[in-house]
C-alpha positions in Angstrom: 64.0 -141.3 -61.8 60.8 -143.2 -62.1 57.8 -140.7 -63.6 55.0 -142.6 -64.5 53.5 -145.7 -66.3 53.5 -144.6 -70.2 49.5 -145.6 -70.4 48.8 -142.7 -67.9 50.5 -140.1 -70.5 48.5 -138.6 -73.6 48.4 -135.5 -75.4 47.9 -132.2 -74.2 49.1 -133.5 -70.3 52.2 -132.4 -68.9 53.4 -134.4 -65.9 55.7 -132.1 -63.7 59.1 -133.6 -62.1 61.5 -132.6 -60.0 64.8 -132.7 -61.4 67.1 -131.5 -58.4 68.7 -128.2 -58.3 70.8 -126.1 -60.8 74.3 -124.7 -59.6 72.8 -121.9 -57.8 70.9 -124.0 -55.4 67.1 -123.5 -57.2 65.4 -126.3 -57.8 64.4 -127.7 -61.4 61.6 -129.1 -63.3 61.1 -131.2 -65.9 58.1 -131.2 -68.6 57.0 -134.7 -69.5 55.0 -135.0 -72.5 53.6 -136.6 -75.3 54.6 -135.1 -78.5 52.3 -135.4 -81.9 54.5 -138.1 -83.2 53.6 -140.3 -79.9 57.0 -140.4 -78.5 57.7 -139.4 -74.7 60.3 -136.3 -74.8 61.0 -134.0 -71.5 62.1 -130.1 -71.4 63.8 -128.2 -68.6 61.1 -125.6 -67.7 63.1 -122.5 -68.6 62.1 -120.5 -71.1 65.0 -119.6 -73.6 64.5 -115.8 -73.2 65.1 -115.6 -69.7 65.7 -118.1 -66.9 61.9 -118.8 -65.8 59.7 -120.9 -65.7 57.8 -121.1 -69.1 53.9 -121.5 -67.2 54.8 -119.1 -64.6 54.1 -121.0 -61.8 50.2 -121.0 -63.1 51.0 -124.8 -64.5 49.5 -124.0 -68.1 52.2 -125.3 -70.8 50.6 -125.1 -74.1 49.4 -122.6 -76.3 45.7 -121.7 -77.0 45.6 -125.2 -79.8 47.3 -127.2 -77.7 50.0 -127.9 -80.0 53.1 -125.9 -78.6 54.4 -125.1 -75.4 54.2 -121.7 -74.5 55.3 -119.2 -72.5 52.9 -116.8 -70.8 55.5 -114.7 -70.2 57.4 -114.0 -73.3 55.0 -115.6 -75.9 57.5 -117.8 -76.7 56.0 -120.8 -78.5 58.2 -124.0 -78.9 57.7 -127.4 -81.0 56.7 -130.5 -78.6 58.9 -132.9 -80.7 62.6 -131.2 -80.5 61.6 -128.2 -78.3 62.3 -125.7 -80.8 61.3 -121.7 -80.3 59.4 -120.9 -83.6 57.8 -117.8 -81.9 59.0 -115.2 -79.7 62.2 -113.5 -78.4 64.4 -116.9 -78.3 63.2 -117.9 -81.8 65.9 -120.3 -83.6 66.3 -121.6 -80.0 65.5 -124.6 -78.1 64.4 -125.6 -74.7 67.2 -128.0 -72.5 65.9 -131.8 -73.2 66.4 -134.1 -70.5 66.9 -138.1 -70.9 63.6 -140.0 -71.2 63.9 -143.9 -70.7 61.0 -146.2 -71.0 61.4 -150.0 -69.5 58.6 -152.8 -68.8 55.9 -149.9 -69.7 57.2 -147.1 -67.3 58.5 -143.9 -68.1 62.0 -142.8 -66.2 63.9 -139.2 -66.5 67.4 -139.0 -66.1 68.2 -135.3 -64.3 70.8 -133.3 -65.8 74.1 -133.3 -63.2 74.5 -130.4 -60.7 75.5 -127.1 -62.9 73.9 -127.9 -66.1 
């Protein structure tokens, strides 16, 4: 699935995707991202506590300094690069990564299959 052109990505920008639905029929996103080491990386947006979505629906990802993902709900903080909980309830967790490809300068996702 076709996201963007990498040259319209930068730090501290989360570009939101559709991913399909899970196995109960709700549908998924997917965080797209630039992590501090430059590379492209995408997370499910479920927080590792519980099953919701880590901004809330307010579309705020990261923490006050920008440098983690956070939820506003749990105060769960997790690492851009491997999506790693070092703060929180589901610390020593990780958030669901999702395929990133890049070809010719664009940036693709590959959604997890139904029931994942």
């Amino acid at each position: 699935m076709r996201v963007c052109p990498r040259e319209e990505l930068r730090p501290g920008l989360v570009k939101v995707v559709a991913l399909g639905k899970d196995r109960h029929g709700l549908p998924r996103e997917g965080l797209v991202l630039i992590d501090g080491r430059g590379d492209v990386r995408c997370w499910v947006n479920l927080c590792k506590h519980l099953p919701i979505p880590i901004d809330g629906g307010s579309r705020e990802f990261f923490d006050e300094h920008g440098a983690h993902l956070f939820c506003g709900t749990h105060g769960a903080k997790f690492r851009l690069h491997d999506g790693y909980c070092i703060e929180g309830p589901c610390s020593g967790d990780a958030l669901d990564a999702v395929e990133v490809l890049e070809e010719d300068g664009v940036v693709y996702v590959v959604p997890p299959p139904v029931g994942d």
